[in-house]
PQR file of N, CA, C, O and H, with PARSE charges and radii, in Angstrom:
ATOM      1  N   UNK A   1     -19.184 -11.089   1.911 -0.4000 1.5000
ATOM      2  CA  UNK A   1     -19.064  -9.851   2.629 -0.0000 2.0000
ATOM      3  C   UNK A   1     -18.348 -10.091   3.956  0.5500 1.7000
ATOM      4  O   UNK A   1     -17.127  -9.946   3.896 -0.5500 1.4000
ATOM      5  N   UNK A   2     -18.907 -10.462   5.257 -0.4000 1.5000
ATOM      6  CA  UNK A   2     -18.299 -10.800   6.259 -0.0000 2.0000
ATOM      7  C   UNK A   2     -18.390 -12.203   6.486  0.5500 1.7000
ATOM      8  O   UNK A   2     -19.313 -12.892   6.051 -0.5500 1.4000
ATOM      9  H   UNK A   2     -19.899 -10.580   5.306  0.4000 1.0000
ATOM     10  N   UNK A   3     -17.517 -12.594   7.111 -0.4000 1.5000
ATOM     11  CA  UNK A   3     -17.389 -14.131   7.843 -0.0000 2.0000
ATOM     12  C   UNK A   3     -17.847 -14.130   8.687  0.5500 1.7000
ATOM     13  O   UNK A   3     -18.427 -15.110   9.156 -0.5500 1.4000
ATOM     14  H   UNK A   3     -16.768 -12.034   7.465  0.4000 1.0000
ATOM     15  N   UNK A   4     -17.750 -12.852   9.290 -0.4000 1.5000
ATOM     16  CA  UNK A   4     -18.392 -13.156  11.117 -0.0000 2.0000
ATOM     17  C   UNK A   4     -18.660 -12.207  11.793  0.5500 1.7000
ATOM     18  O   UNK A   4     -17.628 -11.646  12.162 -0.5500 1.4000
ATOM     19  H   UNK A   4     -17.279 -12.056   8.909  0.4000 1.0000
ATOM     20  N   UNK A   5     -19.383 -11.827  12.080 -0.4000 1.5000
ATOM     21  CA  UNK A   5     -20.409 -11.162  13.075 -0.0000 2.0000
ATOM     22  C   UNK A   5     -20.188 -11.427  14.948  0.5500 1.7000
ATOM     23  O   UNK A   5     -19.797 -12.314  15.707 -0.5500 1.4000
ATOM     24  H   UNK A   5     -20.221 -12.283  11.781  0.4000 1.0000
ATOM     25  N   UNK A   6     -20.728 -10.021  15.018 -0.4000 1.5000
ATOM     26  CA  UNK A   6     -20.045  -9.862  16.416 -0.0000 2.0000
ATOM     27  C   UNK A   6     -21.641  -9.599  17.385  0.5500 1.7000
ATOM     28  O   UNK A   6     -22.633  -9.086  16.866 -0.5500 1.4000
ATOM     29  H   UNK A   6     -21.046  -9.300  14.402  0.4000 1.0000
ATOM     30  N   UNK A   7     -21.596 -10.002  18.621 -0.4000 1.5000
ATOM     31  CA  UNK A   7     -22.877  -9.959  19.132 -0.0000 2.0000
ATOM     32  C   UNK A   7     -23.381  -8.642  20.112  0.5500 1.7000
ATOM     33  O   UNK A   7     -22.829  -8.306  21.160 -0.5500 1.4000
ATOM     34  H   UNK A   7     -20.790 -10.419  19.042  0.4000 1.0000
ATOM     35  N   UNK A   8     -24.234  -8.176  19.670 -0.4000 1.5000
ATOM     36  CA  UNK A   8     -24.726  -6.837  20.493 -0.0000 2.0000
ATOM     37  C   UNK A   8     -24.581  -6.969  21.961  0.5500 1.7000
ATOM     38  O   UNK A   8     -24.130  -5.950  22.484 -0.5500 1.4000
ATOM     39  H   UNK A   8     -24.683  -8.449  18.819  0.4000 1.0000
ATOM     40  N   UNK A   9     -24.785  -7.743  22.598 -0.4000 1.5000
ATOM     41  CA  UNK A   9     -24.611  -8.253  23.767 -0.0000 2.0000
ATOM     42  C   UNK A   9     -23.305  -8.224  24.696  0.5500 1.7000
ATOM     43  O   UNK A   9     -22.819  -7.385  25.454 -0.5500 1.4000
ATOM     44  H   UNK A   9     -25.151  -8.571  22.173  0.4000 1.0000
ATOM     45  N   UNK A  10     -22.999  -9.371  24.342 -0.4000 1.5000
ATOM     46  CA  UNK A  10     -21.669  -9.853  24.805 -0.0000 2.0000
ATOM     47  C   UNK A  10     -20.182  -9.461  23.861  0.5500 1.7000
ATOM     48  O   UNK A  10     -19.021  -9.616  24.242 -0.5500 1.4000
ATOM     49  H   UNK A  10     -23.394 -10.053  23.727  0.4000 1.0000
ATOM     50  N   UNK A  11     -20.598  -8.987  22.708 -0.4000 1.5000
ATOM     51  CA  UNK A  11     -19.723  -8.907  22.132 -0.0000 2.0000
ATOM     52  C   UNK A  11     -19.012  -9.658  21.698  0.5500 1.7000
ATOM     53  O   UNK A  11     -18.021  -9.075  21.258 -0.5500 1.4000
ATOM     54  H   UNK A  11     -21.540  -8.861  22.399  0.4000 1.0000
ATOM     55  N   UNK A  12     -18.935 -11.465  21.477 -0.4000 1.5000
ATOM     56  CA  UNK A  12     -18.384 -12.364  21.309 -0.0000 2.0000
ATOM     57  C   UNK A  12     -18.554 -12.379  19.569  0.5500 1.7000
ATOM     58  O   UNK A  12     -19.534 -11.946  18.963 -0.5500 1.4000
ATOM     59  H   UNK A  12     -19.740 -11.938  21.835  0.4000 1.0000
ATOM     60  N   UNK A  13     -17.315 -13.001  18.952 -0.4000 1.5000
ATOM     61  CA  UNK A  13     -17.504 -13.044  17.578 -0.0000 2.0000
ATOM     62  C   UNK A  13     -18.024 -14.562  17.155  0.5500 1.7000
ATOM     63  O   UNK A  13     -17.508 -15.566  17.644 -0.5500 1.4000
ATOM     64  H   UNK A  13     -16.519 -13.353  19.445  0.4000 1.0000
ATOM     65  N   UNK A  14     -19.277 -14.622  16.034 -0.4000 1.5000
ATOM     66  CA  UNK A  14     -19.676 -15.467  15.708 -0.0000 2.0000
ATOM     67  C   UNK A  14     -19.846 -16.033  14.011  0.5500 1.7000
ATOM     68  O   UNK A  14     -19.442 -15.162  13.241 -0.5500 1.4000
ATOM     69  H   UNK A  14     -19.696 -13.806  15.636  0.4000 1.0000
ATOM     70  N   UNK A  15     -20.229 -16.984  13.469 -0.4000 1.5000
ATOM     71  CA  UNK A  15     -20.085 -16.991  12.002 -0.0000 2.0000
ATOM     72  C   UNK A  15     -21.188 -16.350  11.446  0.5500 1.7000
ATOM     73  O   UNK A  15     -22.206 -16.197  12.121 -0.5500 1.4000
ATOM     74  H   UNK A  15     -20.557 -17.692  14.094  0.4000 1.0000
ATOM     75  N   UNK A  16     -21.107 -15.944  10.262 -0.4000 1.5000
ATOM     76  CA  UNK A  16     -22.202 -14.814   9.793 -0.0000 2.0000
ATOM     77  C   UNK A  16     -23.941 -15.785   9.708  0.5500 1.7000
ATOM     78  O   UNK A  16     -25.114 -15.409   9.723 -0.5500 1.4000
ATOM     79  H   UNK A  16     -20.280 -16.068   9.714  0.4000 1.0000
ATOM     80  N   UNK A  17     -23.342 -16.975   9.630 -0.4000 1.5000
ATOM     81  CA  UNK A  17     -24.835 -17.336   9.584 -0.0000 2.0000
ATOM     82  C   UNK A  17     -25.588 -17.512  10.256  0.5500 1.7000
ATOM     83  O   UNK A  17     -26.788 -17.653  10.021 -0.5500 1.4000
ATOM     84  H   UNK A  17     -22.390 -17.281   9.617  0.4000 1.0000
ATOM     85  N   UNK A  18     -24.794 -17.557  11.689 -0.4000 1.5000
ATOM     86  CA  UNK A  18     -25.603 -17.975  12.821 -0.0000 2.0000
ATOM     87  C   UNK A  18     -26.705 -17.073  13.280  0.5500 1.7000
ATOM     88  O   UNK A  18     -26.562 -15.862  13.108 -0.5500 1.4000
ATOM     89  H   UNK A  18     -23.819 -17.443  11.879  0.4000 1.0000
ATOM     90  N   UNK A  19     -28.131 -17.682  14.024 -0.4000 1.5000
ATOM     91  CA  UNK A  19     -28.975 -17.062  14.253 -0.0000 2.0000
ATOM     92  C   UNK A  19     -28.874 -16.615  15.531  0.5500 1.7000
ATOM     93  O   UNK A  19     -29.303 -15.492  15.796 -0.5500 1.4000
ATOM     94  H   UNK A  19     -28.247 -18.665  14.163  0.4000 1.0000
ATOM     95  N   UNK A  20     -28.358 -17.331  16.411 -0.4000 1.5000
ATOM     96  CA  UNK A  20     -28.150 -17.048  18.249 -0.0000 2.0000
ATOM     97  C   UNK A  20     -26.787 -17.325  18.533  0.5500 1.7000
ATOM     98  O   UNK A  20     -26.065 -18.258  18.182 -0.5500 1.4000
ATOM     99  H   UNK A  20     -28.009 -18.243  16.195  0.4000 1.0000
ATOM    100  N   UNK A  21     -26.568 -16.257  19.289 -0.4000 1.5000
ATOM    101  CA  UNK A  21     -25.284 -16.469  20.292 -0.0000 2.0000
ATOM    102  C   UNK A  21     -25.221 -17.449  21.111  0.5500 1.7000
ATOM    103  O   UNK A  21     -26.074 -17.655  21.975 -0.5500 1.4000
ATOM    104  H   UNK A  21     -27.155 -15.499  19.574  0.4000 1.0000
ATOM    105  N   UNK A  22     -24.002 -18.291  20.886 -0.4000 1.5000
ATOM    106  CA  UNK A  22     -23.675 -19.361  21.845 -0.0000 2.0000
ATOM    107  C   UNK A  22     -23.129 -18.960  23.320  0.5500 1.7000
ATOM    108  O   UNK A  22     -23.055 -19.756  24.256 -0.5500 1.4000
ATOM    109  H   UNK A  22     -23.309 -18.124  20.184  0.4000 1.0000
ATOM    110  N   UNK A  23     -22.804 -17.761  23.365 -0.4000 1.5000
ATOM    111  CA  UNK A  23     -22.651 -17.272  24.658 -0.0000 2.0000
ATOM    112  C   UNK A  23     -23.464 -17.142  25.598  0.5500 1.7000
ATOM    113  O   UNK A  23     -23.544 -17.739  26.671 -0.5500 1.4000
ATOM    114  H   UNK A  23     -22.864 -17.114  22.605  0.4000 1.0000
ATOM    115  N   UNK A  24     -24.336 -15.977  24.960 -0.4000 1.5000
ATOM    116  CA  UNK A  24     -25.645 -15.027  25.570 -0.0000 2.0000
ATOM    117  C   UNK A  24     -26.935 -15.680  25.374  0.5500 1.7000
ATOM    118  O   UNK A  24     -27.806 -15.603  26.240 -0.5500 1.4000
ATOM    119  H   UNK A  24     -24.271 -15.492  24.088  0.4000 1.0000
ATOM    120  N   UNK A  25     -27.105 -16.318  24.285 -0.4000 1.5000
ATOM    121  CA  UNK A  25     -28.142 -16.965  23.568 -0.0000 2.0000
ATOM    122  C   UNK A  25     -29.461 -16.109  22.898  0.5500 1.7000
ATOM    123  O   UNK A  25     -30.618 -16.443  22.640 -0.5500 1.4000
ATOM    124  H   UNK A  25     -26.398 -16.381  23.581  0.4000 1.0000
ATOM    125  N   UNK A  26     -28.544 -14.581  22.717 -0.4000 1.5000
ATOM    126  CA  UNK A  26     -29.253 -13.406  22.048 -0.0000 2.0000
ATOM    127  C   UNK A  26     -29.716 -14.395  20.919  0.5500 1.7000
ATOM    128  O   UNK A  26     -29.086 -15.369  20.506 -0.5500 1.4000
ATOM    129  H   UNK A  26     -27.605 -14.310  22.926  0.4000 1.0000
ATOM    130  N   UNK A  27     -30.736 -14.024  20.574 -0.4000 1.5000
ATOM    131  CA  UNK A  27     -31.732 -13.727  18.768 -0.0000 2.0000
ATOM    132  C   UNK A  27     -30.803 -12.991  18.176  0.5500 1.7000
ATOM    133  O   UNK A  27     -30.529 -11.859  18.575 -0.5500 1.4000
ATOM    134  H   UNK A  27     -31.248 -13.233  20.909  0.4000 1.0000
ATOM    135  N   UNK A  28     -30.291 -13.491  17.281 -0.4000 1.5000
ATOM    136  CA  UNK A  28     -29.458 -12.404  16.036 -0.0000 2.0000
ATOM    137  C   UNK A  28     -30.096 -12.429  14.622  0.5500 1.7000
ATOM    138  O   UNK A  28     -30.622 -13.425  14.126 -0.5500 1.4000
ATOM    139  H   UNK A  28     -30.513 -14.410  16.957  0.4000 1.0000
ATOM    140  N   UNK A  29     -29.992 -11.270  14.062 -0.4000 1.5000
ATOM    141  CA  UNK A  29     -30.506 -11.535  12.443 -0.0000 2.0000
ATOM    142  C   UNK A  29     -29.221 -11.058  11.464  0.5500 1.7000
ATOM    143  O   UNK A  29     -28.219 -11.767  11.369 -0.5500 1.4000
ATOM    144  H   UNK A  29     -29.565 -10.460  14.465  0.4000 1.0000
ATOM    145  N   UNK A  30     -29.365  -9.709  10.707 -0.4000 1.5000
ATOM    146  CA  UNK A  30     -28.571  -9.575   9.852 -0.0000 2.0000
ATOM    147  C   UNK A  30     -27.519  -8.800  10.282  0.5500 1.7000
ATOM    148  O   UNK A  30     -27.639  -8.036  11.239 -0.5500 1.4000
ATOM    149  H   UNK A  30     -30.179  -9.133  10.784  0.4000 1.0000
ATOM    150  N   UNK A  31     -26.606  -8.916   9.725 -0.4000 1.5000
ATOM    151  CA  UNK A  31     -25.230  -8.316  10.352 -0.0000 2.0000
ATOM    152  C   UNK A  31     -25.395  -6.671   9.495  0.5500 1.7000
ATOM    153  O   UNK A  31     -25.757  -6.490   8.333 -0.5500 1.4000
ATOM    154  H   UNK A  31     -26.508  -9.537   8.947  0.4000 1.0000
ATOM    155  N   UNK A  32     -25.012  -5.677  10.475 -0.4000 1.5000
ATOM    156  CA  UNK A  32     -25.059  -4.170  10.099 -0.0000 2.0000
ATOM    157  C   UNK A  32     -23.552  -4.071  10.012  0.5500 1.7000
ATOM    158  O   UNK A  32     -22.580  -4.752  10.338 -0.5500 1.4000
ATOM    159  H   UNK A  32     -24.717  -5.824  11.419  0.4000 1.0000
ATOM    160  N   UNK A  33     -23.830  -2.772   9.354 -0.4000 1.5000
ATOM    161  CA  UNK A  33     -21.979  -2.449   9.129 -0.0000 2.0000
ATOM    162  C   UNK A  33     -21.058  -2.498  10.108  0.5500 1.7000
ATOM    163  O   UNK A  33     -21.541  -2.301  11.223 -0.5500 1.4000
ATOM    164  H   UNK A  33     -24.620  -2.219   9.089  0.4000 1.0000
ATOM    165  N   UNK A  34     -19.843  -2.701  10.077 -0.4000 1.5000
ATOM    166  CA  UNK A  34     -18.857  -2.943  11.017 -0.0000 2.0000
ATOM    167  C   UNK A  34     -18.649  -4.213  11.305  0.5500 1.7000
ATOM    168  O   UNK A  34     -17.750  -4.664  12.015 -0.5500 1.4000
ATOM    169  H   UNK A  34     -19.451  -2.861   9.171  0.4000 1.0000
ATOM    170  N   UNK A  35     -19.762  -4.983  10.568 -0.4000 1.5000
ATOM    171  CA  UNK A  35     -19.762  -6.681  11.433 -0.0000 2.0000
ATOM    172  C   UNK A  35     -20.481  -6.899  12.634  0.5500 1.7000
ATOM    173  O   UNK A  35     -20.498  -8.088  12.952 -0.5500 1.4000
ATOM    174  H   UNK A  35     -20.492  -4.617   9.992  0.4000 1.0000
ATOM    175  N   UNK A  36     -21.046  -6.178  13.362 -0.4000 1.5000
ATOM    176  CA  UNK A  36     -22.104  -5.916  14.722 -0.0000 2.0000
ATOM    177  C   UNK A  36     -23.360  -6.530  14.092  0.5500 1.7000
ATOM    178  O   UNK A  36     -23.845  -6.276  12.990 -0.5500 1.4000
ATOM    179  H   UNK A  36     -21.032  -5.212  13.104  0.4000 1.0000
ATOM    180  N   UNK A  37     -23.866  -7.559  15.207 -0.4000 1.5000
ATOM    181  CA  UNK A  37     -24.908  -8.349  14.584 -0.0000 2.0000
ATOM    182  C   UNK A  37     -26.510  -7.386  14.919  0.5500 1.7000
ATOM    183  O   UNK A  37     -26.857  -7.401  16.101 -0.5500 1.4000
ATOM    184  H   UNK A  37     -23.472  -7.765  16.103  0.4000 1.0000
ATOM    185  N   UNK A  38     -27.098  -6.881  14.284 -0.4000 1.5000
ATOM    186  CA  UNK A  38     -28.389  -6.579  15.217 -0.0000 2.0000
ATOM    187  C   UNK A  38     -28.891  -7.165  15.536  0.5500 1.7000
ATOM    188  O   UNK A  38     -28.928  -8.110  14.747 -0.5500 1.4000
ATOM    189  H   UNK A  38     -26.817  -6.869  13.325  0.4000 1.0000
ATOM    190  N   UNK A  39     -29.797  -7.425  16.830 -0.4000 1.5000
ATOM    191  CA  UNK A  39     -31.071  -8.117  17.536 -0.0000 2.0000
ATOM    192  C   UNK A  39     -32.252  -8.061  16.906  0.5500 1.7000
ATOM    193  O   UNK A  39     -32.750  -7.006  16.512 -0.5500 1.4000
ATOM    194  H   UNK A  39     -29.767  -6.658  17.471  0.4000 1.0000
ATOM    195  N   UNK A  40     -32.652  -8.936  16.806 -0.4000 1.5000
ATOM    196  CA  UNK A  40     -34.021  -9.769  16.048 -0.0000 2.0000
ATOM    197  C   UNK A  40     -35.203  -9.220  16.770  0.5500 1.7000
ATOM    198  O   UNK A  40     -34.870  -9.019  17.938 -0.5500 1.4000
ATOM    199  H   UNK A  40     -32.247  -9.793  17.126  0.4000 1.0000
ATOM    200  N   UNK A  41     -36.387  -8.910  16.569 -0.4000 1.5000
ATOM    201  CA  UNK A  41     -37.426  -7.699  17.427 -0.0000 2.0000
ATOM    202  C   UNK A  41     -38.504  -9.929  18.115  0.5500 1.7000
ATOM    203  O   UNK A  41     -38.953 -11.004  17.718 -0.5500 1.4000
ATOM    204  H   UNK A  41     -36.658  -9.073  15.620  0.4000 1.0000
ATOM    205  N   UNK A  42     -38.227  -9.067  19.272 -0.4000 1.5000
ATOM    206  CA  UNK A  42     -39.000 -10.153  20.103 -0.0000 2.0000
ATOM    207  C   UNK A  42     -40.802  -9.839  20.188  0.5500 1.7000
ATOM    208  O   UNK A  42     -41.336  -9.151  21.058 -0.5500 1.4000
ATOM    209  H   UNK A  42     -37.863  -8.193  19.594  0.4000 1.0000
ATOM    210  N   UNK A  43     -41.437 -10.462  19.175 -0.4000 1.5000
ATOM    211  CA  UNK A  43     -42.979  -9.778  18.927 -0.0000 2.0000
ATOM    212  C   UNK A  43     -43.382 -10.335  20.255  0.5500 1.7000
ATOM    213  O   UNK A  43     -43.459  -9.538  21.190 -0.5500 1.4000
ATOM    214  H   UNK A  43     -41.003 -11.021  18.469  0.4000 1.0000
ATOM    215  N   UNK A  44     -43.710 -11.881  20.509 -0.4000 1.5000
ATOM    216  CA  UNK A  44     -43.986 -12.295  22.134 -0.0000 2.0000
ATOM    217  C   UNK A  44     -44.209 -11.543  22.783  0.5500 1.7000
ATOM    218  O   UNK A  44     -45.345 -11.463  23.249 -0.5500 1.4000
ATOM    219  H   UNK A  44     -43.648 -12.529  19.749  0.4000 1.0000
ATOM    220  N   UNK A  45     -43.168 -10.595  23.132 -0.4000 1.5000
ATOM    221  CA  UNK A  45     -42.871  -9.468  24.966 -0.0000 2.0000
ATOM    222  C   UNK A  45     -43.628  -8.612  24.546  0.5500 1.7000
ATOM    223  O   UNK A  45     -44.469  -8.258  25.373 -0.5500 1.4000
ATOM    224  H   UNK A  45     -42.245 -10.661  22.754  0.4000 1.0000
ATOM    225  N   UNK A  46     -43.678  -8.049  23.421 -0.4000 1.5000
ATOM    226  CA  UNK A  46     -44.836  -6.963  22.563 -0.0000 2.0000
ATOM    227  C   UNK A  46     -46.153  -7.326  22.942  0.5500 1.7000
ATOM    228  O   UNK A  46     -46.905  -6.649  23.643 -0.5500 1.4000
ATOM    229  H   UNK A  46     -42.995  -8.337  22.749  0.4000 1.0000
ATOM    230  N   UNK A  47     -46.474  -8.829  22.258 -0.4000 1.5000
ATOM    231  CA  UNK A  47     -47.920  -9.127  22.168 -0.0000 2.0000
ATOM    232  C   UNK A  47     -48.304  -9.050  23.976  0.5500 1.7000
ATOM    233  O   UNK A  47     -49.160  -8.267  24.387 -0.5500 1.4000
ATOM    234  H   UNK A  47     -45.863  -9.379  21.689  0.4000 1.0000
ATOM    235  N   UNK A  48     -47.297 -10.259  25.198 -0.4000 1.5000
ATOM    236  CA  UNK A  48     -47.778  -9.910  26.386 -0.0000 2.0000
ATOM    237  C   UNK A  48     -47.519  -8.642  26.889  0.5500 1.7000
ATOM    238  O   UNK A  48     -47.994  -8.591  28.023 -0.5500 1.4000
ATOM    239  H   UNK A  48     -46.601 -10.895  24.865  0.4000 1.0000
ATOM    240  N   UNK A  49     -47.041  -7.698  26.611 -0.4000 1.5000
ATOM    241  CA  UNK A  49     -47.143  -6.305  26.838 -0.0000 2.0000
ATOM    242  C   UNK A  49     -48.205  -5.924  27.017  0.5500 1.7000
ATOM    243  O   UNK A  49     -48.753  -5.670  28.090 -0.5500 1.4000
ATOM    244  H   UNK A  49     -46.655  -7.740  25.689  0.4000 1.0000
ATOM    245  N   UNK A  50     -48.792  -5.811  25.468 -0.4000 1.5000
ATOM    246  CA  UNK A  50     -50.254  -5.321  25.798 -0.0000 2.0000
ATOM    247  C   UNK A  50     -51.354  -5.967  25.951  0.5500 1.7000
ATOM    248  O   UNK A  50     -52.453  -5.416  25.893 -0.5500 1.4000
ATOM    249  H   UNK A  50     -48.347  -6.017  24.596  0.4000 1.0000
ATOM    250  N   UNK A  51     -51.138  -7.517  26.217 -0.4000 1.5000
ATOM    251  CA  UNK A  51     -52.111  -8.121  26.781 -0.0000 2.0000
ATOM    252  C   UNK A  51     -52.681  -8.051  27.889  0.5500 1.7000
ATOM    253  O   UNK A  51     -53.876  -8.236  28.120 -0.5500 1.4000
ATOM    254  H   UNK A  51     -50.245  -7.964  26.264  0.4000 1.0000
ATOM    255  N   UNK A  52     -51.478  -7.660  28.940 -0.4000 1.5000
ATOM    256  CA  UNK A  52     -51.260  -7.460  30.451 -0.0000 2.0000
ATOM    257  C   UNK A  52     -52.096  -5.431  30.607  0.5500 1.7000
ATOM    258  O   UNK A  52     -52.870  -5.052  31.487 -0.5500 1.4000
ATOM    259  H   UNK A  52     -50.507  -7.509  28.753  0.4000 1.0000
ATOM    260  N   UNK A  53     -51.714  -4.853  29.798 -0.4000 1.5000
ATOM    261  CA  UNK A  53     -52.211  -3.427  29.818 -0.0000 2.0000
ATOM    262  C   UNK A  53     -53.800  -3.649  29.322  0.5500 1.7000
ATOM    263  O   UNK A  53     -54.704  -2.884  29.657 -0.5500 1.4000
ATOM    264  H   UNK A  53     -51.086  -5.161  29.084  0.4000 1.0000
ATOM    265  N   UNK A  54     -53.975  -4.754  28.519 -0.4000 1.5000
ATOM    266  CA  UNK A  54     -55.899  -4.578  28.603 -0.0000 2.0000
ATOM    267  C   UNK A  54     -56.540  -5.256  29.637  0.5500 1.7000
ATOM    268  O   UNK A  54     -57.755  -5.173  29.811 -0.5500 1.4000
ATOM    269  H   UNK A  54     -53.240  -5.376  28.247  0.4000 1.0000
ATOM    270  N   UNK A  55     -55.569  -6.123  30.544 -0.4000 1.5000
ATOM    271  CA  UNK A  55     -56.000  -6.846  31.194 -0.0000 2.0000
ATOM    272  C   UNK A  55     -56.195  -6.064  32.433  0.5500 1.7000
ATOM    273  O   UNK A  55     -57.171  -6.257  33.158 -0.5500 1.4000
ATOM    274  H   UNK A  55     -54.582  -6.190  30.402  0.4000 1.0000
ATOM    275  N   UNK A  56     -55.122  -5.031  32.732 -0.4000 1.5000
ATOM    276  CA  UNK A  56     -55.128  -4.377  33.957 -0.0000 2.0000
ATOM    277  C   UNK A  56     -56.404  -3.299  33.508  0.5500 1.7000
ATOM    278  O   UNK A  56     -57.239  -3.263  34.412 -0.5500 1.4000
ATOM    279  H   UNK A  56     -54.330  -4.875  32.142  0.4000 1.0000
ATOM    280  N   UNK A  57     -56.738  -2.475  32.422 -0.4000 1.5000
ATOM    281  CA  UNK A  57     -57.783  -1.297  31.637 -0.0000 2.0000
ATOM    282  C   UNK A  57     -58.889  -2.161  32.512  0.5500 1.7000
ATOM    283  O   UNK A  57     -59.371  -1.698  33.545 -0.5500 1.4000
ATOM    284  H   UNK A  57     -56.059  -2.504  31.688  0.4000 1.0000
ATOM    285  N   UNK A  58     -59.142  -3.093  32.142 -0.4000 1.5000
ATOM    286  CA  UNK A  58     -60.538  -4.154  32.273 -0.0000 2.0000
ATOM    287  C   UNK A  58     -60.350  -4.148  33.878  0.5500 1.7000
ATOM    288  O   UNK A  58     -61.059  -3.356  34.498 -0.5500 1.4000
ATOM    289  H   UNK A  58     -58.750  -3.470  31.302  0.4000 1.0000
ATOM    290  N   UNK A  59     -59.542  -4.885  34.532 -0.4000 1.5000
ATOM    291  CA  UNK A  59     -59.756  -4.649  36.063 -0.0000 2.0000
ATOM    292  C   UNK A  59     -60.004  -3.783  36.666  0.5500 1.7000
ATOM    293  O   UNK A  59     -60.816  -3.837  37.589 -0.5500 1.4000
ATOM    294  H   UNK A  59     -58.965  -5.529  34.028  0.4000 1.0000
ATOM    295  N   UNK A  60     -59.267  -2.543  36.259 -0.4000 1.5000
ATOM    296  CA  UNK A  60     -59.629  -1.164  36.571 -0.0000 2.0000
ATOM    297  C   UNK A  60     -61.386  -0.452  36.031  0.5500 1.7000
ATOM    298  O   UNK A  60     -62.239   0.310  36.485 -0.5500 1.4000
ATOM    299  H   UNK A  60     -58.607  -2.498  35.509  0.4000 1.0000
ATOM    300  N   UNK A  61     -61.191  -1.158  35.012 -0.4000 1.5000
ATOM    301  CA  UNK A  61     -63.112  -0.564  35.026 -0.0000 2.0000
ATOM    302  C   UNK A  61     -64.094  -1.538  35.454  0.5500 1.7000
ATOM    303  O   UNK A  61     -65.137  -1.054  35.893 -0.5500 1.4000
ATOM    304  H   UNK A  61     -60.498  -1.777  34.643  0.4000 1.0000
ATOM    305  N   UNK A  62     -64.003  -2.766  35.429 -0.4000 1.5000
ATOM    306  CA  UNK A  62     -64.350  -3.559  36.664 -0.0000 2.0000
ATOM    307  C   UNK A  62     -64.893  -3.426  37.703  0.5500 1.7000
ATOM    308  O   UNK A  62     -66.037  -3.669  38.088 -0.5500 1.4000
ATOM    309  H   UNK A  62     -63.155  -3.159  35.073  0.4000 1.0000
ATOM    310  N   UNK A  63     -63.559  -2.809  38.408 -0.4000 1.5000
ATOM    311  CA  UNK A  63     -63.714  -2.423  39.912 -0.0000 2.0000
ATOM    312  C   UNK A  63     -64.132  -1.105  40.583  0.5500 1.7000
ATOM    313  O   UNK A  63     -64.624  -1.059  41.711 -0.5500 1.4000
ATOM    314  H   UNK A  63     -62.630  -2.611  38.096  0.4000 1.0000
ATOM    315  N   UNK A  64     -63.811   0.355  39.517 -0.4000 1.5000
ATOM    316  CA  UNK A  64     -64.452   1.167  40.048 -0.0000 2.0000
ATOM    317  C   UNK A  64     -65.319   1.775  38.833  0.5500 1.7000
ATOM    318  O   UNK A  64     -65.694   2.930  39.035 -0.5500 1.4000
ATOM    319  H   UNK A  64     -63.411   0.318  38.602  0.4000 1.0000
ATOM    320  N   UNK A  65     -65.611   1.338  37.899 -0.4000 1.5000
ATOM    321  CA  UNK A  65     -66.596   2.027  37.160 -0.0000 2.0000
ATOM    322  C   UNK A  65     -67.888   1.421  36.785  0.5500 1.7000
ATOM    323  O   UNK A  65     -68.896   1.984  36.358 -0.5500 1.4000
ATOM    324  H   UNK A  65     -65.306   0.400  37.735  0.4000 1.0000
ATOM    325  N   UNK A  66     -67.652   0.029  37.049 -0.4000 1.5000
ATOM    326  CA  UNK A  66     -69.107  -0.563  36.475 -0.0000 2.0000
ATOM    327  C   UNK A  66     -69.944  -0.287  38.087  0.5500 1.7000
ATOM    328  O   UNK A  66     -69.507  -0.333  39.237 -0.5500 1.4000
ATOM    329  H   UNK A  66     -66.834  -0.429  37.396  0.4000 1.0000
ATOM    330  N   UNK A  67     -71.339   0.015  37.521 -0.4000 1.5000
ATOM    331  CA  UNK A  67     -72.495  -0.098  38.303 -0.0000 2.0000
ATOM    332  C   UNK A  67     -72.659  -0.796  39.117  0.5500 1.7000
ATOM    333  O   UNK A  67     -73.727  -0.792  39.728 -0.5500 1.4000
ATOM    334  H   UNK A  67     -71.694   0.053  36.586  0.4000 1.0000
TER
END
């Protein structure tokens, strides 16, 4: 299909198999139409996302709701 894939980012063209940009050092996965690589979903920033939002819930009832 394609040889090479292009990076959401920077826009630099790369070979279709590659997983990261040697430029940007984006996460790439499968190439979408046009040859434009999409970005790979970063679960990590997700998981500390809402680690940090139960962590702040809990300080906040902590400090002004417990007895």
């Amino acid at each position: 299909m394609f040889q090479t894939k292009k990076c959401p980012e920077c826009h630099s063209y790369l070979f279709a198999e590659a997983n990261k940009c040697d430029v940007c050092e984006t996460r790439l996965s499968k190439t979408m139409s046009g040859g434009l690589a999409s970005r790979s979903i970063n679960w990590m920033s997700y998981f500390h996302c809402v680690l940090s939002w139960a962590c702040l819930g809990m300080f906040i009832w902590w400090n002004f709701f417990q007895k």
